[in-house]
C-alpha positions as CSV (number, residue, x, y, z in Angstrom):
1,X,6.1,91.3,26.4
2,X,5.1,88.0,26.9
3,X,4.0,85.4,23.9
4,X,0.5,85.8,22.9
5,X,-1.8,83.0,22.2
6,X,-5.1,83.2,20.7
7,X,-7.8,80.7,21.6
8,X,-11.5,80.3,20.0
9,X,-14.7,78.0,20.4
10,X,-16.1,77.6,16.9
11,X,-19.9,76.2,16.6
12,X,-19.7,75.2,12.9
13,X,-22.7,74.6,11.6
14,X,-23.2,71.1,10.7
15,X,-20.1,70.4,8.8
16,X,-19.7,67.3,6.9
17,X,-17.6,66.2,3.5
18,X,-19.2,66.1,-0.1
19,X,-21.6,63.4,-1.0
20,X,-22.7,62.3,2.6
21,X,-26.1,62.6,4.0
22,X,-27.2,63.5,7.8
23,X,-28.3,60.4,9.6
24,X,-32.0,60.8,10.4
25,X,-32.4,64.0,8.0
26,X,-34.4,62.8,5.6
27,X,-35.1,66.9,4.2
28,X,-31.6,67.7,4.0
29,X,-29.3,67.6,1.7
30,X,-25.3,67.0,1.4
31,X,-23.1,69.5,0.5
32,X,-21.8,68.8,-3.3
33,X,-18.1,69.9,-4.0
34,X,-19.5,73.8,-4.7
35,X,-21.3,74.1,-1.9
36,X,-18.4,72.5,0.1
37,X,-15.9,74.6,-1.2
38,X,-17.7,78.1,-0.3
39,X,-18.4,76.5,3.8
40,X,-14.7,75.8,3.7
41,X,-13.5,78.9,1.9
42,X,-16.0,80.6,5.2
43,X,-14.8,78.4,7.7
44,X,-10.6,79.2,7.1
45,X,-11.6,83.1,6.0
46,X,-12.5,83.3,10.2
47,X,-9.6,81.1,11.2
48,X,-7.4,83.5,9.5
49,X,-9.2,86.6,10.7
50,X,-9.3,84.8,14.4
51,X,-5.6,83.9,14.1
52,X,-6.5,81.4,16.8
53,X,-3.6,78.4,17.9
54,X,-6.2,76.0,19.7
55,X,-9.8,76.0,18.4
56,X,-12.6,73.9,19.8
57,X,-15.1,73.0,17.4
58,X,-18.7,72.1,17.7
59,X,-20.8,70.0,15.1
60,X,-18.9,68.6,13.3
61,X,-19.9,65.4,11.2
62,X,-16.7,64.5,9.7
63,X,-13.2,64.9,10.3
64,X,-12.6,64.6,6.9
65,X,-14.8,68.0,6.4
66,X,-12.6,69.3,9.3
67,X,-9.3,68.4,8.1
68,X,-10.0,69.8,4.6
69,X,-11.1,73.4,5.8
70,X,-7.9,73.8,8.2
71,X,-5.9,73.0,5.1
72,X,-7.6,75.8,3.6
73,X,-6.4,78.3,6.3
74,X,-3.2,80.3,5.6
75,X,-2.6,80.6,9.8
76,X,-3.6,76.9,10.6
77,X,-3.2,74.9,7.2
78,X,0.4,74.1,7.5
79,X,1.3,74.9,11.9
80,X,-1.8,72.9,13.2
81,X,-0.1,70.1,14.8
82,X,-3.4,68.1,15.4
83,X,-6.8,68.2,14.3
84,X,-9.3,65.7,16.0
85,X,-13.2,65.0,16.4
86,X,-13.5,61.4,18.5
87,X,-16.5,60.4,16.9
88,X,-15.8,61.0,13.2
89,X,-12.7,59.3,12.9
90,X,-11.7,56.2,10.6
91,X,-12.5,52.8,12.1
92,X,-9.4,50.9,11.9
93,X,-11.3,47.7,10.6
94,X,-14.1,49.2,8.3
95,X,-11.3,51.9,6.9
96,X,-14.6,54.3,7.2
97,X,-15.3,56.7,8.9
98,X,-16.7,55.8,12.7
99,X,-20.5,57.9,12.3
100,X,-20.8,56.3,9.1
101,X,-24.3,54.6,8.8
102,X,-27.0,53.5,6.0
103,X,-29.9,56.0,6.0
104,X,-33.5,55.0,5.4
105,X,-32.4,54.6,1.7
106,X,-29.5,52.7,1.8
107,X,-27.5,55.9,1.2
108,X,-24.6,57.0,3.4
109,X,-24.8,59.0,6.3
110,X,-23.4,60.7,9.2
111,X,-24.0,60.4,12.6
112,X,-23.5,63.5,15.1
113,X,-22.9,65.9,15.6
114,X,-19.7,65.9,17.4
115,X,-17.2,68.0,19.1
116,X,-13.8,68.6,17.3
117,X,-10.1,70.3,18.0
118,X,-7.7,71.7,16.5
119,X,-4.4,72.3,17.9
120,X,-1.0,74.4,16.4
121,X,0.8,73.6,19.9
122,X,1.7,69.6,20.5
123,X,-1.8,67.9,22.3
124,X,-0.2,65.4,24.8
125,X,-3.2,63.4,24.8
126,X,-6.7,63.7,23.8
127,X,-10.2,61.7,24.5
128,X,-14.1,61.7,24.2
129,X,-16.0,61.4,27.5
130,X,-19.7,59.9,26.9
131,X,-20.3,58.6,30.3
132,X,-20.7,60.8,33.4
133,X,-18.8,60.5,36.2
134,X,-19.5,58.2,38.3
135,X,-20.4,60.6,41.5
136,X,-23.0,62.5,39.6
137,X,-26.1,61.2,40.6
138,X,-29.2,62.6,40.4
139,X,-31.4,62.4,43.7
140,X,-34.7,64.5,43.8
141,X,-36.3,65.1,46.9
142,X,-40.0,65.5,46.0
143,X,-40.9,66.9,49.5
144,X,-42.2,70.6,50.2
145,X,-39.8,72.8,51.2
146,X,-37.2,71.7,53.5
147,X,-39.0,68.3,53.8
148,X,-37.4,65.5,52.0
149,X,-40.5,63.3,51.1
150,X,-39.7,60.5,48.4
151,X,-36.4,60.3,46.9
152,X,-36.2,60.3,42.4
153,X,-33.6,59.4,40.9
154,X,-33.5,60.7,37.4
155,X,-31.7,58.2,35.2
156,X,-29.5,60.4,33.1
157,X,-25.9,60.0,32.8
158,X,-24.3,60.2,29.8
159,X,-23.3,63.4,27.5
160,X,-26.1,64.0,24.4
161,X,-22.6,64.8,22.7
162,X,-19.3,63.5,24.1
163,X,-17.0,66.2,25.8
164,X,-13.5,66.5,24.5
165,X,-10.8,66.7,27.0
166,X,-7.4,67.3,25.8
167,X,-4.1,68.1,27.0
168,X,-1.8,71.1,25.5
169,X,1.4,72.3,25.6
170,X,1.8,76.1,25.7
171,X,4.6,77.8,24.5
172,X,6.0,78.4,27.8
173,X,6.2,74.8,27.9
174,X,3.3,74.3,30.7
175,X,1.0,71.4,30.1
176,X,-3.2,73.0,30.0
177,X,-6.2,70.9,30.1
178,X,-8.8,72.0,27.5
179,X,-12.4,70.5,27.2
180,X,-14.4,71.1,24.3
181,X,-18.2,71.1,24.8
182,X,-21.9,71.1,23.1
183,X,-24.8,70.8,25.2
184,X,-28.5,70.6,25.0
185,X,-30.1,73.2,23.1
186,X,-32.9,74.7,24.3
187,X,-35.2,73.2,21.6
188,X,-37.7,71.3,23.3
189,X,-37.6,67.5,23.9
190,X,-41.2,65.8,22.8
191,X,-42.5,62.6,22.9
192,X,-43.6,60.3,20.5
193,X,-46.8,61.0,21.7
194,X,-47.0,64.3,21.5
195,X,-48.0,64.6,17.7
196,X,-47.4,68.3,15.8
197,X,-51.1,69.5,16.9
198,X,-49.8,69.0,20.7
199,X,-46.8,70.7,19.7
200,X,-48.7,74.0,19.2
201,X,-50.2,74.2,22.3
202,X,-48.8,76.0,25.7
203,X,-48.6,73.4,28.0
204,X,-46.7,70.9,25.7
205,X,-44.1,73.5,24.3
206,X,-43.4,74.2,28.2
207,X,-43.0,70.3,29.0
208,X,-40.9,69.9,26.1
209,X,-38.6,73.0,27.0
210,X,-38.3,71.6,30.5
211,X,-37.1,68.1,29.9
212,X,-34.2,70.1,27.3
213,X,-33.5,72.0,30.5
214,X,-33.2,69.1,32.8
215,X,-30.7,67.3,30.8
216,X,-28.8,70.6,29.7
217,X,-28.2,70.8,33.8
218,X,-27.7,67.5,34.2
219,X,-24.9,67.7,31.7
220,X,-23.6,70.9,33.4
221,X,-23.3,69.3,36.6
222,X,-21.5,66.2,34.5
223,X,-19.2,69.1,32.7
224,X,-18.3,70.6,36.2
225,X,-17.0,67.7,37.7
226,X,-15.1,67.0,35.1
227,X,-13.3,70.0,35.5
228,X,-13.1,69.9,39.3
229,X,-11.0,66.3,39.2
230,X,-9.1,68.5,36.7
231,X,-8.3,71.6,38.7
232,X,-4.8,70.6,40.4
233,X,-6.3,69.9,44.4
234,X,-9.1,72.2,44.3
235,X,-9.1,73.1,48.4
236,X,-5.1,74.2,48.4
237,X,-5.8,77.6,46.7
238,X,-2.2,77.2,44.8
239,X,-1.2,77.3,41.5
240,X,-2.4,73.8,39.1
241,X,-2.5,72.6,36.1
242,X,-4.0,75.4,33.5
243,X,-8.0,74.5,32.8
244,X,-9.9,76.1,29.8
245,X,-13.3,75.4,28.6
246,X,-14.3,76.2,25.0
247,X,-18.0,75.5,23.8
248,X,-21.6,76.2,22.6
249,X,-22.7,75.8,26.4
250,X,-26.7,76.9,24.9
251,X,-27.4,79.2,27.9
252,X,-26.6,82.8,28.9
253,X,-23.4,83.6,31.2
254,X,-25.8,84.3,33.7
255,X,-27.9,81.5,33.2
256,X,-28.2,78.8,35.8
257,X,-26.5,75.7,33.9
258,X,-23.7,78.1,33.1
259,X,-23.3,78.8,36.8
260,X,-23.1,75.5,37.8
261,X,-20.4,74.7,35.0
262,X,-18.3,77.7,36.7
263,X,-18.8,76.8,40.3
264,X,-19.3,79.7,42.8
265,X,-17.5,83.0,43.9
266,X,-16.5,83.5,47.1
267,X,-18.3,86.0,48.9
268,X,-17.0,89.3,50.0
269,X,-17.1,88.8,54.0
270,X,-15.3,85.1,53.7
271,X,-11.9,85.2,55.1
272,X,-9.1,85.8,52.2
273,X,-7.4,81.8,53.0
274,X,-11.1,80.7,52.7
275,X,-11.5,82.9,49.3
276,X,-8.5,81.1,48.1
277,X,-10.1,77.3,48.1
278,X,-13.2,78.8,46.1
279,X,-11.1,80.6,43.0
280,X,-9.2,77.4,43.1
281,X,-12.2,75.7,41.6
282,X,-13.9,78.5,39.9
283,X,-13.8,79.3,36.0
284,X,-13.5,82.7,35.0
285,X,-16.0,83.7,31.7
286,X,-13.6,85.6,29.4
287,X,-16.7,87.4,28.3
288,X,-17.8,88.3,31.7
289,X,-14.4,90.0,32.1
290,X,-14.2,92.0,28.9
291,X,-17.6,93.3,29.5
292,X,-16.8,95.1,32.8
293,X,-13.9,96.6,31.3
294,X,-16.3,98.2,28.9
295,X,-18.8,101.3,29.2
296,X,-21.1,99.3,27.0
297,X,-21.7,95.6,26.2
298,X,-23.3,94.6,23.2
299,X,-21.3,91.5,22.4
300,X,-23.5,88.9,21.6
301,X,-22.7,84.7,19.3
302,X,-26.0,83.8,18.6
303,X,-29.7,85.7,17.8
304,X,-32.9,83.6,18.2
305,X,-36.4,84.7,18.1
306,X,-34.8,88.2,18.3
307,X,-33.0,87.5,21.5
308,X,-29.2,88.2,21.3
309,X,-26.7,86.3,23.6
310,X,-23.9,84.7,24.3
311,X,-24.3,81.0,24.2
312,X,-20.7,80.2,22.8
313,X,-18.3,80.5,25.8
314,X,-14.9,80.8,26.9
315,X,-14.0,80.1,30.2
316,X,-10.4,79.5,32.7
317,X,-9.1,78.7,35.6
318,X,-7.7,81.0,37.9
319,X,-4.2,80.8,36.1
320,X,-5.0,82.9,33.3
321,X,-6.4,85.3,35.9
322,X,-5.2,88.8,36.4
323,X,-5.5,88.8,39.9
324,X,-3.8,85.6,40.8
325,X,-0.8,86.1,42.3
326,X,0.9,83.3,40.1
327,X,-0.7,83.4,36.9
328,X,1.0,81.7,33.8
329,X,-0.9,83.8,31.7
330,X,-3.5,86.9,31.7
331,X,-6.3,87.5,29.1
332,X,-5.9,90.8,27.0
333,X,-9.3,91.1,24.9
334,X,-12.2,88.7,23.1
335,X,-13.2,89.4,19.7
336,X,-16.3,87.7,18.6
337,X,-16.7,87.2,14.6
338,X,-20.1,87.6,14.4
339,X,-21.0,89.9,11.3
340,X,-22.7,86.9,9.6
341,X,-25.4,86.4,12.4
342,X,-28.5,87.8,11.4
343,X,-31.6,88.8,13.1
344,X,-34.6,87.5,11.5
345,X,-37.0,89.5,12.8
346,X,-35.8,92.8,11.5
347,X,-36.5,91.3,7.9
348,X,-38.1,88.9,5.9
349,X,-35.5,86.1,5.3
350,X,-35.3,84.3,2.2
351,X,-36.8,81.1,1.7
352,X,-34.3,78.3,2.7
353,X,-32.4,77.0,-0.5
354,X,-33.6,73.5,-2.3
355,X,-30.8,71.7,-4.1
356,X,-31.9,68.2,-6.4
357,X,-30.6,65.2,-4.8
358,X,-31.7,62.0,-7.3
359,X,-34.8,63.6,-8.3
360,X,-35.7,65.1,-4.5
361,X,-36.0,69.0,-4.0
362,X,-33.9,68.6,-0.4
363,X,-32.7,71.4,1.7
364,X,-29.3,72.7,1.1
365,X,-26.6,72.9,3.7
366,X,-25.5,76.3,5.4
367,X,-22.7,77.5,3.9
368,X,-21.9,79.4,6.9
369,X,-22.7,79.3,10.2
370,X,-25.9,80.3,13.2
371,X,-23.2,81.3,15.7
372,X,-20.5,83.8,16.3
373,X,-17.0,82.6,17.0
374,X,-15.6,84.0,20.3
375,X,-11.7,84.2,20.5
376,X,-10.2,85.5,23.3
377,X,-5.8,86.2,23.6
378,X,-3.8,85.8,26.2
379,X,-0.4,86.5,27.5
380,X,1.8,84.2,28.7
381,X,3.7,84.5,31.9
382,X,5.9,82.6,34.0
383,X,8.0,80.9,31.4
384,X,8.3,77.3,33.0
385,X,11.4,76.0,33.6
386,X,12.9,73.9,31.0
């Protein structure tokens, strides 16, 4: 038996340190040491039940927040060799931390949120990617059909929240690529215009959901480039460099955007040299491949508006894949930690908490968190040579 390694995406919540305030969140409050102390005590309780070794994390406000709930965990506290969240960290000049701003009251605040990881094998390097690259660029024909007509290009290009890309080494000493992502939520995008009245009607909730969709694709094409100029030569159908994606992707595994991100199958006619270019460049969804070893699928990381689904996502390259001839590793089973997801609409939730903050009834932070947390094991293979 191989060695086993456990990896997780982990959508926290809005996770900050004591005594600071969310940047442009003028109803919410910060967490005070109590309330603090019971996200943390949450947050290691599903590190420890996860046993993960490389977690990706999603909104996170403040590495210091971070840092103080994986010291908290018995299975990460002491073996995590790195924990980073690129837009948190401390400014070398300032000696504060880089989201760090003065809110409409002079009070400090944190910008975000931001992506975060946490590592118990050595991370070889590590960055934040705002910018797209540079050949994603969005051209819209606005012609009928197959007619071109005018050409639009839609100025987007740049992440909402920067991508982490990082590079691991596994136990069996073979370097893997993981990116770390958050994008666009569904919740509409209006404009300034559009005052709350506007906001109730049809139309305006439809033109708002759109433009959220339009930059959630954008950013999946972004994502998926990314990952092809990862992919080691993408049209030789040979073993690369391992590639896994962890993140709160905010669409379905059959969604569109989440298509794009895992680039297409080959289809079943195509010769097999042919096949092997495409699964070169495809990502497999861990979830996808759990679920059809199942009789019944009823996995789900997230319940809105009484819809469940799976909106946090792990996905690979072929080289964790079962059926690649030269894997360095095969996926056993995801587990997704979601007994603290509730459904509102099978009961009437309690009003949200209201802590005093200086005289102001503000609203108190979650103490948990909205999502499930997906962690998926693997077995290593192919011990690389020394």
């Amino acid at each position: 038996m191989g060695k086993r390694v456990r990896i997780a995406t982990f959508n926290a919540e809005n996770l900050a340190h004591p005594g600071v305030f969310f940047y442009g969140r003028k109803d919410d409050a910060p967490f005070t040491e109590e309330l603090f102390a019971q996200k943390s005590g949450w947050i290691s309780s599903i590190l420890d039940a996860g046993r993960a070794d490389i977690v990706g994390f999603q909104e996170i406000f403040s590495l210091e927040g971070l840092q103080r709930c994986i010291s908290k965990s018995k299975h990460l506290g002491l073996a995590a060799t790195t924990t980073r969240a690129p837009g948190c960290e401390i400014d070398p000049v300032t000696g504060k931390p880089k989201n760090l701003k003065k809110d409409h009251k002079n009070r400090d605040a944190m910008e975000g949120p931001h992506c975060g990881i946490v590592s118990r094998f050595p991370v070889l390097s590590c960055e934040a990617i705002s910018n797209f690259p540079n050949d994603v660029e969005f051209l819209i024909p606005t012609g009928l059909h197959d007619e071109e007509g005018e050409i639009v290009k839609l100025p987007i290009s740049k992440f909402e929240r920067a991508v982490i890309k990082a590079r691991i080494e596994l136990p069996n000493g073979m370097p893997a690529t993981i990116f770390v992502t958050h994008l666009k939520s569904k919740r509409p995008k209006y404009l300034k215009s559009e005052t709350k009245e506007m906001q109730a009607q049809a139309t305006t909730q439809a033109l708002g959901a759109v433009r959220s969709l339009i930059v959630r694709a954008a950013e999946a094409t972004a994502l998926r480039s990314l990952i092809a100029k990862s992919i080691d030569d993408v049209a030789d159908g040979e073993q690369g460099e391992p590639v896994v994606l962890l993140g709160d992707l905010n669409d379905s595994t059959d969604a569109v955007t989440t298509e794009i991100i895992a680039g297409r199958r080959p289809p079943f006619f195509m010769k097999s040299e042919a096949k092997a270019a495409i699964w070169d460049a495809h990502m497999a969804s861990a979830h996808d491949i759990v679920a059809q070893r199942s009789s019944r699928d009823i996995a789900y990381s997230h319940i809105f508006d009484g819809k469940y689904a799976i909106l946090d996502h792990i996905h690979f390259s072929q080289e964790f894949s079962s059926g690649f001839s030269k894997r360095i590793a095969r996926l056993l089973n995801v587990e997704i930690f979601n007994d603290h997801v509730q459904d509102s609409n099978l009961s009437l939730p309690d009003p949200p908490p209201k802590i005093d903050v200086d005289g102001e009834k503000l609203n108190a932070p979650s103490i948990r968190s909205d999502h499930g947390i997906p962690v998926a094991e693997f077995e290593l293979e192919n011990i690389a040579p020394s």
